[in-house]
C-alpha positions, 0 to 999 in steps of 0.5 A: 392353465393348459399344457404347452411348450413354455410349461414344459420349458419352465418344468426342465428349467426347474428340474435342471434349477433342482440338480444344481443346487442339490448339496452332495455333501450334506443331501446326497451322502446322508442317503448313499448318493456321493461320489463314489470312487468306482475304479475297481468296477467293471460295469458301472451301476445305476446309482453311479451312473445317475451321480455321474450324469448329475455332475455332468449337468452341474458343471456343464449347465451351471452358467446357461442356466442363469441366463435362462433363469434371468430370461425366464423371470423377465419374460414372467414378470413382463407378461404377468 
């Protein structure tokens, strides 16, 4: 198996399939990561801005990504 550009391809599809379906409430909050509110702070820190650009992918990613994913199963199942 060499490296191209569908291997890369699969390999973003199932890191943008691992953002999405990773639980804020029970993953996340148990290691510090949920939203936090972060009215008060002038300069946002990394850890906020990281969650922030993780909800960011959830909302705006959530429906492409089935069509993706769909494609991907059946490019994958018709060439084996």
């Amino acid at each position: 198996m060499g490296f191209s550009l569908w291997t890369l391809l699969e390999a973003s599809l199932l890191c943008l399939n691992a953002i999405c379906i990773l639980s804020e409430e029970r993953v996340l909050a148990k290691y510090g990561w949920s939203n936090v509110n972060n009215d008060f702070q002038d300069i946002p820190t990394t850890k906020t801005q990281i969650v922030s650009l993780m909800q960011s992918i959830r909302t705006v990613v959530k429906y492409p990504l089935i069509i993706f994913n769909v494609l991907v199963i059946l490019v994958k199942s018709l060439t084996g």
